[in-house]
N, C-alpha and C positions, 0 to 999 in steps of 0.2 A: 134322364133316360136319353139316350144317343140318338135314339128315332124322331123323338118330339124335336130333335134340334137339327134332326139332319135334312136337308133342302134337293140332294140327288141322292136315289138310295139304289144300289145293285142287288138284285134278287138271283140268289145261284141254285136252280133244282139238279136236284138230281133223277138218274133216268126210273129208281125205283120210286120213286113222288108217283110218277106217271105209269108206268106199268107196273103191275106186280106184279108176283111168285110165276102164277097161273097165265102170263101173258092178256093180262084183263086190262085197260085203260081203266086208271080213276077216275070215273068224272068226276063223279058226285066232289072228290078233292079240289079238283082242278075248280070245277062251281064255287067252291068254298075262299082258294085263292083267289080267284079275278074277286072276288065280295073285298076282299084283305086290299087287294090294292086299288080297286074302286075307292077305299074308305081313303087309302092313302093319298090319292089323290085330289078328294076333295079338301085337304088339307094341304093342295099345291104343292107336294112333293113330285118331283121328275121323278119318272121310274122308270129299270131298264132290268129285262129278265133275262138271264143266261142260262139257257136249258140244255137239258144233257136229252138223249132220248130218240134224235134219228137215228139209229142203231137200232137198240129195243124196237122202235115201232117197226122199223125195215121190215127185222125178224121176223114180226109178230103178224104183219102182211101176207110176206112169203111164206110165212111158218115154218121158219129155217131155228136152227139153236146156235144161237152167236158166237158159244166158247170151241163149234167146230169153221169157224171165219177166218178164211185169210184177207191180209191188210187187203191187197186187189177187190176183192170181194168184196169186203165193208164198206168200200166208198162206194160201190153201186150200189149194196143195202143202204148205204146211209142216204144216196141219191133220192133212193124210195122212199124213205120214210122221213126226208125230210119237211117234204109235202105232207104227209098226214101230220107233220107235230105242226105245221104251222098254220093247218084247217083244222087241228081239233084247235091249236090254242083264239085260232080267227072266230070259231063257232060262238064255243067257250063266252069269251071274251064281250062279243058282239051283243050278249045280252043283259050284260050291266052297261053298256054304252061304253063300251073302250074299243080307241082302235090301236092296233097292231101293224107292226112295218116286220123287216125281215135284215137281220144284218149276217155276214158269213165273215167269221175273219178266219185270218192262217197267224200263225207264231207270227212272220216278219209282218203282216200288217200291224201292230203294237209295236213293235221293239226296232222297228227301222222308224225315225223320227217323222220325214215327210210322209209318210204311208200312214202315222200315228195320229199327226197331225189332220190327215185327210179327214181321218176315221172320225176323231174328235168334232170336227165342223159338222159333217153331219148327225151325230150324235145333239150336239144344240140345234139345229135345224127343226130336228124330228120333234125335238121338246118345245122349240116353239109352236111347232104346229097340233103339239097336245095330242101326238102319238106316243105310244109305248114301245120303244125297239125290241124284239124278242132276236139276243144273239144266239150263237152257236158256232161251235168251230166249225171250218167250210171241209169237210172231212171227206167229200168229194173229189178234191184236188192235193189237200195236205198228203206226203211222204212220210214214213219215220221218223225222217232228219226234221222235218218243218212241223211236225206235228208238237200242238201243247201235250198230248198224250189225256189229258184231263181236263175237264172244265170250270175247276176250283183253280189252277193260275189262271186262264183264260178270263175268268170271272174277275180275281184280283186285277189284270191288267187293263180288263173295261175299267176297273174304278179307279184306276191310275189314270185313264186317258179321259173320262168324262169327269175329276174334279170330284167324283163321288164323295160323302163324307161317310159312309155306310156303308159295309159290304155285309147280305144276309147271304150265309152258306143253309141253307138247309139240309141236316141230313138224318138219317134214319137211327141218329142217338139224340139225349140230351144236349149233348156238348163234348170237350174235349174231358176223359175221364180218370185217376190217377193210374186204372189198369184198364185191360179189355171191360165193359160193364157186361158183357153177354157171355162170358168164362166168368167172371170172378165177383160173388157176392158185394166182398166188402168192397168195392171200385166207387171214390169217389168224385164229385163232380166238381171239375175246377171254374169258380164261376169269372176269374178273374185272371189277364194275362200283361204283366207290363213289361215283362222282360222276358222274352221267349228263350237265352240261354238258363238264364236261373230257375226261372219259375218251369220251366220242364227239362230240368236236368236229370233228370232219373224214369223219365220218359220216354215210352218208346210205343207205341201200340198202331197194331196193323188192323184196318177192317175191309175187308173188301166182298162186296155182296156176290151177287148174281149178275147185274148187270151194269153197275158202276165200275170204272176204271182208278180211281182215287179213293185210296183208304184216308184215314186222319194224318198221313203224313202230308198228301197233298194240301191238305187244309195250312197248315204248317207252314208251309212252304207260301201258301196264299197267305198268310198272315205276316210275314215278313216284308213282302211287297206294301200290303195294305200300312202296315207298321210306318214302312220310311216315304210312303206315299203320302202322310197324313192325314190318311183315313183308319178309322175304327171296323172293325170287324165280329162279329158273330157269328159262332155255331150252333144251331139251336136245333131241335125235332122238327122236321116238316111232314112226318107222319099223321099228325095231327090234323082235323079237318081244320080252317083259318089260323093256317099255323103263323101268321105275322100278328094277329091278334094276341094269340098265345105268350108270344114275347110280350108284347107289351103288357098283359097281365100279369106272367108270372116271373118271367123274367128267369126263365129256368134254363139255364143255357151259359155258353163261353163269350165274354167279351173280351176281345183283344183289344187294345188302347194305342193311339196311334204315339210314335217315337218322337215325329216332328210338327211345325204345324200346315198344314195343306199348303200356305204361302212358299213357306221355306222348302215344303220338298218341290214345289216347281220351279222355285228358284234355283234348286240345287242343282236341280236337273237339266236346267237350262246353262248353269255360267262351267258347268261340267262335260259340257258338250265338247266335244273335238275342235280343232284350231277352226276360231272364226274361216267362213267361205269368201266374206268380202265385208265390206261396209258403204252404210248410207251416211253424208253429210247434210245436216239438218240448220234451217234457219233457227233466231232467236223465238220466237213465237213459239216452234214446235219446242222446244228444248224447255221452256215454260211449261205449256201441256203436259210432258211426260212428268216434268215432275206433280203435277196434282194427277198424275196415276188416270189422262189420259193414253188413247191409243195413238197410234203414226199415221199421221195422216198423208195422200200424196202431195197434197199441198203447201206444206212447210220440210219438203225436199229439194232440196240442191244443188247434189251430184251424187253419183252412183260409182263405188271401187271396186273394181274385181265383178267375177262372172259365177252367180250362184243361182240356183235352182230354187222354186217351193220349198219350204219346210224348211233351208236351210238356217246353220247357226249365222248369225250377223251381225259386228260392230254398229253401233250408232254413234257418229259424230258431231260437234259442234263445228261453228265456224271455225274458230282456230286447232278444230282437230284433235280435240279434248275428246277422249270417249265419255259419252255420259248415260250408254245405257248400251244392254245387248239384247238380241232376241232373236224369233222364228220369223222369219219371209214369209209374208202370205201370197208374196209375188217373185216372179223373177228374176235376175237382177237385166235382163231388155225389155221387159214390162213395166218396170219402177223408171225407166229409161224414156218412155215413152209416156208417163203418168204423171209423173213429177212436175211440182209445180203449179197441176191442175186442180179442181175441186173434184173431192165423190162423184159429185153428180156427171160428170164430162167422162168416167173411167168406161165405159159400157160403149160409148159412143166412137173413144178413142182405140179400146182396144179388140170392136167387134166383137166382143161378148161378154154375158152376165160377169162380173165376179164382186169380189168384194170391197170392203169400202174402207179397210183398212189394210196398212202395209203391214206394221205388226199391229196384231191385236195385244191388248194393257196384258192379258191373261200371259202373254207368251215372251214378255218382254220384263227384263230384270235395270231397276237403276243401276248405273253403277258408282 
């Protein structure tokens, strides 16, 4: 089973999990979820929950009806109710002993790499400190143009940038089904997906609720992310009260099978990046390290080419200039300038403030 082996898992609600029909909050549900990943947790899985539902609750505040909302409008509803989804999930939460942080991204924070990168550090931070990120799009400030529109990519793209091995969609069917299952009796359920051109070639099916923005095409669409991401994905019923339970019981629901392995699509994704920004020249010591699949340290640095930014993509050199690895800047390249050469411990001192302790970290850097 994918769960018992997966170590980060993404949990994606949707806004009907949390409100219903009638504008009612479930709790009693939501009680039932924090019980699901309290258990998860005691089995040292990182969890990270992507909720849909400032909206909904905005509505549900004001006592406005959403499907008469313009975009202007919904970011101030969404402003509102952002706050209540993340004091009912703090409430909630608080009494199985979990705590909650608060993340807001937009489209370009994911898909612009230093902004992605950002994202990611803090995303391990949080899990060191044995918090649960609850995100959500920042729908406050997103446009049209910069909006996910949906929280099923958004979802997929946290499991792209945290390493996730598990993405759970929850949504209000079994899974992905051969027709509509709420039109059409005979509609079966596909428990299996490894080739999302083949295996749903004669598929096509729209669901869209009351208060969700993503039918099962968006899922779709999240599945192909998570595919070459190399991560697994699932669609399962979260109607159910401990609907992560459920899975792991019955097992009744859509697995999507990841295309590559986690390794290789960061790799990919890395030696795929646009023309290197600059390179680091590295002593023999460091050039050792990398290869046992250490990180770059500032200490076995010994010159700096070209002028790059955080995040950016970057050549690693030997002495005689041999590239023998690429990766993401965790620094500057007038930081690594000022760095180099010294130990961890001296970077804070030399460079007036907190940062990190590696130039690339092993995650973000490819041998070559």
């Amino acid at each position: 089973m994918h769960l018992n082996n997966s170590k980060i898992i993404v949990v994606k609600i949707g806004s009907s999990l949390l409100v219903d029909n009638n504008q009612k909050i479930r709790k009693k549900w939501l009680s039932s979820f924090a019980k699901d990943i309290k258990e998860l947790k005691a089995k040292n899985k990182k969890i990270v929950i992507v909720s849909s539902g400032a909206i909904a609750l905005g509505c549900k505040k004001m006592n406005l009806n959403k499907k008469n909302i313009k975009l202007d409008k919904s970011q101030a509803i969404a402003s509102i109710g952002q706050i209540e989804l993340i004091n009912l999930f703090s409430q909630t939460f608080a009494k199985y002993k979990l705590n909650i942080s608060q993340i807001l991204l937009t489209l370009e924070d994911t898909e612009e790499r230093r902004r992605s990168l950002n994202a990611k550090r803090t995303f391990e931070n949080l899990f060191e400190l044995g918090f649960i990120p609850v995100v959500n799009e920042n729908d406050t400030i997103a446009t049209s143009e910069i909006k996910y529109g949906d929280n099923d990519r958004l979802a997929s793209r946290v499991t792209q940038i945290t390493n996730a091995d598990t993405l759970i969609l929850l949504s209000d069917v079994d899974g992905l089904y051969t027709k509509n299952p709420k039109i059409f009796k005979n509609a079966k359920l596909i428990k299996k997906v490894k080739d999302l051109k083949k295996d749903l070639k004669n598929i096509f099916i729209k669901g869209v609720n009351k208060y969700g923005s993503g039918g099962m095409q968006t899922k779709v669409e999240a599945a192909k992310i998570c595919q070459l991401a190399g991560s697994s994905m699932v669609i399962a019923n979260g109607l159910y009260l401990n609907p992560i339970s459920k899975i792991l019981k019955n097992n009744n629901c859509t697995w999507f099978s990841p295309k590559v392995s986690k390794l290789d699509a960061r790799k990919k994704w890395i030696i795929s990046s646009i023309a290197p920004k600059g390179a680091i020249i590295i002593d023999d010591g460091a050039k050792k390290a990398l290869k046992f699949g250490k990180s770059l340290l500032a200490a076995g640095i010994k010159k700096v080419s070209g002028k790059f930014n955080k995040g950016d993509h970057i050549k690693v050199l030997d002495k005689k200039n041999i590239e023998c690895a690429r990766g993401l800047a965790s620094f500057t390249s007038d930081e690594i300038i000022k760095i180099m050469g010294h130990h961890s411990n001296e970077i804070e001192k030399l460079l007036g403030y907190v940062a990190k302790s590696e130039v690339i970290h092993k995650d973000d850097m490819v041998e070559i």
